[in-house]
Each structure stands twice: as structure tokens, then as C-alpha cells.
N, C-alpha and C positions, 0 to 999 in steps of 0.2 A: 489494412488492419482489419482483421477478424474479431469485431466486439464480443460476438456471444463466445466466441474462444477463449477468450480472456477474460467472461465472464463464469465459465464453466472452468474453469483454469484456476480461479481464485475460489468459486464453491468449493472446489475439492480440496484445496489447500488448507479454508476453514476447517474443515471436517478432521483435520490435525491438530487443530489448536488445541494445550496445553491451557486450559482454565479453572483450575479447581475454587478460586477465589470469587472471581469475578461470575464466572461463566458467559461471559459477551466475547463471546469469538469470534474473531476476525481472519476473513483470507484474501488476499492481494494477487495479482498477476503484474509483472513487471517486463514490459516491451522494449527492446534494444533496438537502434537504430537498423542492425544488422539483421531485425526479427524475430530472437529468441526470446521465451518468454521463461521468466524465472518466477516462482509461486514463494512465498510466504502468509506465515503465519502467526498468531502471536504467542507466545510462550511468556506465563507468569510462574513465579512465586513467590513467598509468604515475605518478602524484603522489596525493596525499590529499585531493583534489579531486572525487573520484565522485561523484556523484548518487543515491540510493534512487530507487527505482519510486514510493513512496507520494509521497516530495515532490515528482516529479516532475507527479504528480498534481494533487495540493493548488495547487500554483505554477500549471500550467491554471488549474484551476476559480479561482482566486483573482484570478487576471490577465482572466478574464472576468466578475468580478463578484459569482461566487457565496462564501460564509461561513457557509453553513448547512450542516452535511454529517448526513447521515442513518449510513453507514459504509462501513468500506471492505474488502474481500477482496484479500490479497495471496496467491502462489501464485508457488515458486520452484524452481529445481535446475538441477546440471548436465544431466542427461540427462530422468532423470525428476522427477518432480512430488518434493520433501523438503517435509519440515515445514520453515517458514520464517515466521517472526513478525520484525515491524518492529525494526528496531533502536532501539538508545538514543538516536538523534540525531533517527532521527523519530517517535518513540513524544513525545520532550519536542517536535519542532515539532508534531507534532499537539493538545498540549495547549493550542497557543496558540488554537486554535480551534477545539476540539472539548470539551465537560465529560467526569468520569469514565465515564457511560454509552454513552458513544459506543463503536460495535459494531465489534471486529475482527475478521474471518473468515481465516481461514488453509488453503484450501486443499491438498490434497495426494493422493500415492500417486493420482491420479487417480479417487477414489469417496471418500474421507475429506477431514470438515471440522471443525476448533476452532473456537468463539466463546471471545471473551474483550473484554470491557472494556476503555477505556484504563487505566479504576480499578485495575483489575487487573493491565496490565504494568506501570502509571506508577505505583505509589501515593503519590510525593510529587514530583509535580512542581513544578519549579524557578520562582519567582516573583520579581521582582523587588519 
């Protein structure tokens, strides 16, 4: 795995985002087991209908076939780089296809990185 690839993979993704509300842009790179990386972004608007960078991600890679993901690096802020971890809505869709070990990177401040688990943000995800 090529981190700064996937770091530079998810800068540029940001650089699409759709924020006229918020302006905290976020761009994600998403790693397939197979090593293709699919980029998102986040897209808002004026209702409760926004989009995350990560799902936006996952929804690519899934709609092309891929279901294996190796992990993913998300990287967010208004201006600059802020620590920024998936939220609740996709920390739980991610677990629909990813186990506890799958790797979250959190890029930020432009030279700092967290790893964490889904195990670790998600530790009980929702099952029917």
C-alpha cells in the first residue's frame, strides 16, 4: 500500500467537494483488496440528504463490482487539513462490508496521521 497515494488520491477528491453550507470539505481514498482506489467526496445540500466522502466512495467501488476493501484514508477541514473521523452513518455502512479490522486512516494538519479500526469507532455494530 502506497500511503501518500492515497493521500494525494483523497486531497484531490476534496478539492470536489460540494459545500456551500458547511464549507468543511472532505476527500477520502478507498483501497480494494484487488488495489484499486476509488476517491470521494462529500456533497451537501440545504435538507438532511448530504452525502459523506466515504459513502460516496464505497457506492463507486461497489457499483463497479468491487466488495473487498483493504481501507480507507479520510482527510477533512475548512481551510486546513482538521482531524476528521467518519461519522456514525458511515462508520455503521461501512460495517456492512468491511470486519472489525478494517483500517481507518485519518489524515490531517498536513504531516499527521491516526489509524484506528472499525473495531474501534464501531464496537457494536447494528445487525439485523
Amino acid at each position: 500500500m502506497d500511503i501518500n497515494l492515497l493521500i494525494e488520491t483523497a486531497k484531490k477528491a476534496r478539492e470536489n467537494a460540494y459545500t456551500p453550507y458547511s464549507n468543511y470539505k472532505v476527500g477520502c481514498a478507498l483501497l480494494t483488496k484487488s488495489e484499486k482506489i476509488f476517491s470521494g467526496c462529500n456533497i451537501e445540500n440545504d435538507e438532511i440528504m448530504s452525502i459523506c466522502a466515504e459513502r460516496v466512495a464505497f457506492t463507486k467501488a461497489i457499483s463497479e463490482g468491487e466488495k473487498d476493501f483493504e481501507c480507507i484514508l479520510v482527510l477533512g477541514g475548512k481551510e486546513e487539513l482538521q482531524y476528521t473521523s467518519p461519522c456514525g452513518y458511515c462508520r455503521q455502512f461501512m460495517s456492512e462490508f468491511c470486519n472489525k479490522d478494517f483500517e481507518i486512516y485519518m489524515y490531517y494538519d498536513n504531516d499527521k496521521m491516526d489509524k484506528k479500526t472499525l473495531g474501534e469507532l464501531l464496537p457494536d455494530s447494528f445487525r439485523l
